[in-house]
N, C-alpha and C positions, 0 to 999 in steps of 0.2 A: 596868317601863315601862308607864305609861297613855297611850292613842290616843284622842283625843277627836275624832269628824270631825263636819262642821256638816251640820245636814241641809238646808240649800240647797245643798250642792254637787253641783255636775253639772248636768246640760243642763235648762234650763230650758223653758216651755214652747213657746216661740217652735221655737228650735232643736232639740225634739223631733219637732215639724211636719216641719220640715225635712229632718230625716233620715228622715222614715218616707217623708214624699212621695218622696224620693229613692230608699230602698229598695225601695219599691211601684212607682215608674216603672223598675227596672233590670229587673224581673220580668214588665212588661204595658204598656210603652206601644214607639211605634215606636220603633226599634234606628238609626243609633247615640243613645245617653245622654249628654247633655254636662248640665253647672251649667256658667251666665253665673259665668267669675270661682267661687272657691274659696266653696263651699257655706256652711263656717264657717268659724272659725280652728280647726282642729285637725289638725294633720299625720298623726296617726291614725287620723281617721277619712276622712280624704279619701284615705288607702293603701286603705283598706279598701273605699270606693268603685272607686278605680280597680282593685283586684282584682274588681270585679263587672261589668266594664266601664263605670263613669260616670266618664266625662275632663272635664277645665275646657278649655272654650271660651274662649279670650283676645280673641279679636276677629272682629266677628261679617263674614263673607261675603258676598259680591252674593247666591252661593246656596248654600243649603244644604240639608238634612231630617235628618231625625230630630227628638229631642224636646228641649230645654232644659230646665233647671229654671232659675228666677232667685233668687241665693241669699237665704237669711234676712235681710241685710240690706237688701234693697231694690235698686233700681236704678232710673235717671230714667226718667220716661214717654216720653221720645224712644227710648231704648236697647229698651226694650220692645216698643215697635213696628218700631222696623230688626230685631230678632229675628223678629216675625213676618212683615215684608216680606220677609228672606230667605227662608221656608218651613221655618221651626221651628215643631210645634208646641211652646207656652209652658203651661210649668205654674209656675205663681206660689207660691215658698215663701218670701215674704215677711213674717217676724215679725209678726203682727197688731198686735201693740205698735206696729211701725214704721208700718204702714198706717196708726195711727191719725194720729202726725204728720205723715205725710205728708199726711193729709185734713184736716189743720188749717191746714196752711201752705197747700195748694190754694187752702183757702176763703175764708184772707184775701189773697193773694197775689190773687187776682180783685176784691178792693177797694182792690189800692192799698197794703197794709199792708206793711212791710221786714219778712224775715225773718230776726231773730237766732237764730243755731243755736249755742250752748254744746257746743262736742264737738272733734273733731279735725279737720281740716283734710281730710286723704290718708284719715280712716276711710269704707269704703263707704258704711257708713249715711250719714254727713254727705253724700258725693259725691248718691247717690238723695234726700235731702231738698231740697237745693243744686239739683235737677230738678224739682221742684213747687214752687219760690220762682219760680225762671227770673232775670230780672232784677233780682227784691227781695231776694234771697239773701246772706245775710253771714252767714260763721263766725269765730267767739272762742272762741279756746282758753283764753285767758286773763284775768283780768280787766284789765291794761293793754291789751291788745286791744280789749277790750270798750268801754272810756273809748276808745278812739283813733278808734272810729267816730262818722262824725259826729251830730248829733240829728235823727232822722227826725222827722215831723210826726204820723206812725203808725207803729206798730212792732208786733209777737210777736216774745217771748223765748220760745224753747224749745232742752232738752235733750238732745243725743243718747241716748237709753235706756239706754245702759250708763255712764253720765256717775256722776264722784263725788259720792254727795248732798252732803257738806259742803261739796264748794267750790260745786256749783251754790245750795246755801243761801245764801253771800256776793254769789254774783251777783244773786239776789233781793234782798238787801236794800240793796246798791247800788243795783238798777236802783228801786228803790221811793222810794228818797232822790235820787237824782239824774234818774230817767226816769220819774216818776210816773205819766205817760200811758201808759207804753208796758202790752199784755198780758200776762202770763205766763202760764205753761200751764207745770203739773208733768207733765213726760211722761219721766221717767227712769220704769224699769221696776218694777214693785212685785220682783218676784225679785232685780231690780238690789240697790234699798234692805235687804230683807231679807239680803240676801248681806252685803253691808257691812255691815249694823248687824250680824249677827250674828259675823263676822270679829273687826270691834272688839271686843266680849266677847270672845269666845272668847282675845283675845290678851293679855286681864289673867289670863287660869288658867291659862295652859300657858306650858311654858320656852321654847315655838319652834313655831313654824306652817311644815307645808310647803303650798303653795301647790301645786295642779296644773294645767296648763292649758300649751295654745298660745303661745308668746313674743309670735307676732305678735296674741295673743286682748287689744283695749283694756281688758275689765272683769276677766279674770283677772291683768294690769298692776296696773291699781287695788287687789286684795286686797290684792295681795305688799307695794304700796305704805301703802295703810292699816296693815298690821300692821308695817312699817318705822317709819312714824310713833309707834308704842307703845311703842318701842323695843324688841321683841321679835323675836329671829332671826326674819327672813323667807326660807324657803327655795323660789324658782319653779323648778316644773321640769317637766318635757311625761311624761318616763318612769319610770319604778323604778331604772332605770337611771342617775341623775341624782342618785340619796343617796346620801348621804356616810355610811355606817356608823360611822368614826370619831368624827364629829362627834354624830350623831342617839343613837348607842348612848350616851349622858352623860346623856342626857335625862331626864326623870322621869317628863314629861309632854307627849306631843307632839301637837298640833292638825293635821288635815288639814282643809282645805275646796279647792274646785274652781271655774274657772269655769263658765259658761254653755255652751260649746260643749266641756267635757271631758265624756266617757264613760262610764257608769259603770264599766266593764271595767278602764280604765285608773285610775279613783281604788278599784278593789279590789285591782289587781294592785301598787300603792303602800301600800297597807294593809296586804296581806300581808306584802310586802318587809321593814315596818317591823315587823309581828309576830313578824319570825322573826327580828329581828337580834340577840336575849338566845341564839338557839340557837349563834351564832359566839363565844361564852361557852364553849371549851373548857374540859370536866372539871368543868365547876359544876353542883350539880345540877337547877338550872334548865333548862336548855339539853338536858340528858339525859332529863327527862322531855318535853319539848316536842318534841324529837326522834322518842319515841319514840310521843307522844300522832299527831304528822303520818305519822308509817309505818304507823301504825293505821288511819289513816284514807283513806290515798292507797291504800294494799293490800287494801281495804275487809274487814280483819278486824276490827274493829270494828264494823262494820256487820253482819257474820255474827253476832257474837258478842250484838249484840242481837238477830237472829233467831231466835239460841239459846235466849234469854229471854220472847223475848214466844211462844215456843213451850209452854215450861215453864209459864209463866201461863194457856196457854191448854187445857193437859192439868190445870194443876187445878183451873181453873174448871169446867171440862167435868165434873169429879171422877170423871176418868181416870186410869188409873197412869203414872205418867212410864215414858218407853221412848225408850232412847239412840239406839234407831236413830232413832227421830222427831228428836229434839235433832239428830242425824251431819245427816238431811234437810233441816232447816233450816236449819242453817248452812253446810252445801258447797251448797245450790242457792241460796241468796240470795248469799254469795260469790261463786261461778260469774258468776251474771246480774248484777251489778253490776261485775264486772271485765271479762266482753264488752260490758257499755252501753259502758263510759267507754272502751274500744277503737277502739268505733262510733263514740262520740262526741267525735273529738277535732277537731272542727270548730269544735263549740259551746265545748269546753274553751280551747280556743285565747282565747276572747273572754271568758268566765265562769269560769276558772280554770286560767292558766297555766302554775302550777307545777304542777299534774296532768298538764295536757297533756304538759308535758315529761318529767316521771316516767313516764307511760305509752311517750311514744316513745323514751326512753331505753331501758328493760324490757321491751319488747313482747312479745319473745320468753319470758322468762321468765313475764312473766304470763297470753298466752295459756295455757302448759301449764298453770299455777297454775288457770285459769277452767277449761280440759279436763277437768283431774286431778279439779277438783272435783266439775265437773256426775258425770261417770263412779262419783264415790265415790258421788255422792249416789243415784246410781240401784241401788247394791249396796246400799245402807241402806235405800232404798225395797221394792225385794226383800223382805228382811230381814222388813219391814212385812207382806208380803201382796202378793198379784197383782194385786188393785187399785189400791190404791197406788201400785204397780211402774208398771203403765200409766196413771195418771194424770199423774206425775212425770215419762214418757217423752214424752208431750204434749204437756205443759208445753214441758219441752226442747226440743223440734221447735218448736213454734211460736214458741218465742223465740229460736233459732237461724236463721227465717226471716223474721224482723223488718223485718229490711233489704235481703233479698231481693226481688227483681221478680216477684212474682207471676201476673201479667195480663198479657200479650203485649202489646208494642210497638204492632200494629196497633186493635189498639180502642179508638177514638178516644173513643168517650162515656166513656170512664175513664183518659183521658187522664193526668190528675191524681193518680189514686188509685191506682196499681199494686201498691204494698206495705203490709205493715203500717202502717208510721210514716208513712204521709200522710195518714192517717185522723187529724183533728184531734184530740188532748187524748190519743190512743191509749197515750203510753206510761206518761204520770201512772198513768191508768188499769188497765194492764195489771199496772205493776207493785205498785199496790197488789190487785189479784187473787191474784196469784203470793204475797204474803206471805199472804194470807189464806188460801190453800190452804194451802203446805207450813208455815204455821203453827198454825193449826187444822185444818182441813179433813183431812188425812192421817191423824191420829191418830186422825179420829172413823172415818176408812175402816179403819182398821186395830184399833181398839179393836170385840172382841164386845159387849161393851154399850153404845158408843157410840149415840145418839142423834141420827137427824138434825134437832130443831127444835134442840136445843144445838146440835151443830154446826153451824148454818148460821148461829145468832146468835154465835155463836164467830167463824167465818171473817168476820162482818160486823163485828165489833169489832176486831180486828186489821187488814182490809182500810180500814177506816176511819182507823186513828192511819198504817198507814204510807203511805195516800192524803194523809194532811195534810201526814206529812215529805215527800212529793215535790213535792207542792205547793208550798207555803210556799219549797223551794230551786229552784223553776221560777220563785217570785214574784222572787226575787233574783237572777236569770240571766235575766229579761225582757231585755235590749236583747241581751246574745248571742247568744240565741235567736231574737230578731227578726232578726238580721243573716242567720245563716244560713237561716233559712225556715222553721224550727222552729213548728209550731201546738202550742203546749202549753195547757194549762188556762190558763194567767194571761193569755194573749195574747188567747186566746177571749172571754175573761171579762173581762178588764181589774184592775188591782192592788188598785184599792179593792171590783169585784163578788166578787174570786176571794176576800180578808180576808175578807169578810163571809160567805163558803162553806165557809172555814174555823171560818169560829166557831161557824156552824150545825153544821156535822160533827162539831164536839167539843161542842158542848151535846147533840145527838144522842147522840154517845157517851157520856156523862157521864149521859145518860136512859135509854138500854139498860142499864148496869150496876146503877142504881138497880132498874128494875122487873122486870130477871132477878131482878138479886140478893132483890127482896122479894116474888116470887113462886117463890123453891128451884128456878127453873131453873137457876141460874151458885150455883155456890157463894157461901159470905161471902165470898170475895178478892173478889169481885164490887167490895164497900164499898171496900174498902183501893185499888182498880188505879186508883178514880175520879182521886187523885193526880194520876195519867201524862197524860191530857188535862189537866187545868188546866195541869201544868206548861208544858206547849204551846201553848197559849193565852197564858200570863204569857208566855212566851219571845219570841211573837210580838209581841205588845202592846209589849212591851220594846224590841225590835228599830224596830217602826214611829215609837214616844216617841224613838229618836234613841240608846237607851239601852245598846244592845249592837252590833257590828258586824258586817259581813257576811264574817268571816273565820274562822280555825282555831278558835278557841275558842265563838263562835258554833254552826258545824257539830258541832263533839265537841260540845256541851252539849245537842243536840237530838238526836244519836245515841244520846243517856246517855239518854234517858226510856225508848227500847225497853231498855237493859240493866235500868234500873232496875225495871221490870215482872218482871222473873227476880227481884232482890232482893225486891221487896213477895212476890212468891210464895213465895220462902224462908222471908222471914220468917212468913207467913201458915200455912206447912207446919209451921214449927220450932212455933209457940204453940197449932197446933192438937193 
């Protein structure tokens, strides 16, 4: 089965305002938090609002306080102000799209001019436009509508923003043949048009489109509707819970795209659903490997096992003797610290990768001993190593054991904010590209007598570098869960298109350290051959952004495979030397 999802889908810009403004005022403005009326259309996320405490305000009070937000769609300028006459403060997260019609209608509705709105009747945005017409105001939904109103002397035709381009196309060239005088103004949304036009493609290559989004969402209606028109199963549906595995598993080729106020969380936890349904393919050997590819990955042995390799890489770069207890170190301490992360972090999982989440609260118990068992092993191999070693490892451990601990006393207030490790922004991208760079370099040059510290430190910087990128790059794809829960990661700091381009510096960096080790005999020749491992990573990336791979199982294995693969180039580099 191919998954082809459009990369317009999901929340576009307007409604990304929206939810951050909302997220930002549940954390810093006066308590209680209400949104005028449901923020967007999405059931999802307005659950997830009201778990922060932000409730919908239905009808505004003689008095009130606390804070409003006014949703993305707009609201009339009378209603905005009885909000502030009751003693709200008003934080305005109205679509800038919509603002703009809305200050077009203003500015002729003040000469006189009728305003035709093309859109829905009962949709808010229409109601908030319908508010700056005032008495010039008229909505067509339809084009018989539209003919049954009578001929103004002056008139503007405009849009609702999430409006079908194609029918609002007919309404232009009616009103152009029949209402010549009248103005038009194209104000449906550019995201809007790109959405649709890129739907309609997408519905001549794939056998079925699922549609994701809010029932009550008007422009995620329209997709489902568009791709019905093409005659291609249209399937809308809000959750993962919502497909039909009988139906979808026939497929050959299935298309996802999203509306405007869906999530990314929720159009990855439908991605996934839809990746793993060849694994309900009892006894085929499809299903067995995919199976077993996801237990690799959820158990993070996989992830050790490329710890195990870019270890190996980096004992014979170093042109150190490979030493198993070094290998035993890096694979039970990165194990260990990535199955207590995702213990810690099943807040963020919960938003960014569901069926983790679950897997972890399922197993808890068993995987905590698993993460124990391992750190514990890992400090008998460290041993093993040398005394240094031993206590460098033991370090490590402590201070990534108190991560999440409160550090700084309740009462001092000047650090208020900052009590533990993890509220130190970008801290754990950070850390734990450290932590590979030691117990993957760094250890063996403490434990190798002829180890050298300028190699080893351009050692641990080449390692701390590619697995700085891997956490990166999956913090770049977990941006809105991480947003939800408060998470300051690199990519939030940075933002998605500064953090790609930190990425790409990092690995042409890397790509430049192995070159001038490698052609000044500091790093062995593997030095030449490991350059690979970054491009690969970069192409992966690049790929991922082009639309061209997704943000699911086969995605995350394929950029796990670069660290194993660093073990095989070393192999082979050991075998022909």
């Amino acid at each position: 089965m191919k998954i082809v999802i459009a990369k317009t889908s999901g929340f576009c810009m307007g409604v990304r305002r929206a939810v951050e403004l909302a997220l930002d005022a549940s954390g810093e403005e006066q308590k209680p938090i209400y949104t005028y009326g449901p923020l967007i259309h999405n059931p999802q996320v307005l659950e997830m609002f009201s778990e922060r405490g932000v409730t919908i305000l239905k009808e505004i009070p003689d008095k009130g306080s606390g804070t409003v937000l006014v949703r993305a769609h707009g609201v009339p300028p009378e209603t905005k102000q009885k909000l502030k006459s009751a003693g709200f403060t008003v934080i305005d997260a109205t679509c800038p799209r919509v603002v703009k019609v809305q200050s077009i209608i203003k500015s002729h509705a003040r000469k006189g001019y009728a305003a035709i709105i093309i859109g829905d009747q009962d949709h808010p945005e229409v109601i908030s436009l319908l508010g700056f017409a005032g008495q010039w105001g008229h909505v067509a939904g339809t084009l018989e509508e539209l003919r049954q109103l009578p001929v103004f002397e002056q008139a503007i035709v405009v849009a609702q923003t999430t409006q079908n381009e194609a029918f609002y196309q007919e309404v232009k060239a009616w009103v152009a043949e029949h209402r010549s005088h009248y103005k038009i103004f194209n104000t449906i949304c550019d995201s809007t048009e790109n959405r649709q036009a890129e739907v309609r493609r997408m519905a001549q290559e794939v056998d079925a489109v699922v549609i994701v989004g809010g029932k009550e969402s008007g422009n995620t209606r329209r997709l489902a509707q568009i791709v019905s028109e093409t005659g291609k199963p249209a399937f809308h549906i809000e959750t993962e819970a919502e497909l039909d595995p009988a139906v979808l598993s026939k497929m050959q080729t299935i298309g996802i795209t999203a509306g405007a106020s869906t999530p990314a969380w929720i159009i990855k936890r439908v991605v996934r659903e839809i990746e793993q349904m060849p694994m309900q393919q009892q006894g085929s050997l499809r299903s067995l490997l995919m199976r077993t590819q996801r237990l690799a990955l959820l158990t993070n042995v996989y992830v050790a096992l490329g710890a195990g390799c870019l270890c190996y890489a980096a004992m014979l770069l170093q042109r150190l003797p490979v030493s198993l207890s070094a290998l035993s170190v890096a694979v039970l301490y990165v194990m260990s610290m990535h199955i207590l992360n995702h213990l810690t972090s099943r807040a963020e999982d919960r938003y960014n990768d569901p069926n983790r989440e679950r897997f972890y609260h399922r197993h808890k118990w068993l995987l905590t001993f698993l993460a124990l068992a391992s750190g514990a092993f890992g400090l008998v191999a460290a041993f093993q190593m040398g005394t240094v070693p031993f206590w460098a490892l033991l370090i490590m451990s402590l201070l990534g054991l108190s991560y999440n601990l409160r550090l700084i006393p309740e009462g001092l207030s000047s650090t208020k904010r900052y009590r533990r490790i993890r509220d130190l922004p970008g801290s754990k991208t950070i850390l734990i590209a450290l932590a590979w760079g030691v117990v993957t370099a760094g250890l063996p040059t403490l434990a190798a007598a002829q180890g050298k510290w300028l190699i080893g430190i351009l050692a641990m910087a080449w390692a701390a570098a590619i697995a700085f990128n891997r956490t990166a790059f999956f913090d770049i794809l977990d941006m809105q869960g991480d947003r939800i829960v408060g998470k300051e990661t690199i990519a939030l700091l940075l933002g998605q298109q500064h953090s790609l381009r930190l990425l790409t510096g990092i690995t042409a960096g890397v790509g430049a350290l192995l070159l001038i080790a490698g052609g000044l005999g500091i790093f062995s020749a593997l030095a030449y051959y490991l350059m690979i491992c970054p491009l690969l990573l970069w192409f992966l990336i690049e790929m991922h952004e082009r639309g061209k791979l997704l943000s699911g199982l086969h995605l995350e294995f394929m950029v796990e495979s670069i660290f194993v693969l660093t073990g095989v180039v070393a192999f082979f580099y050991k075998w022909i030397s």
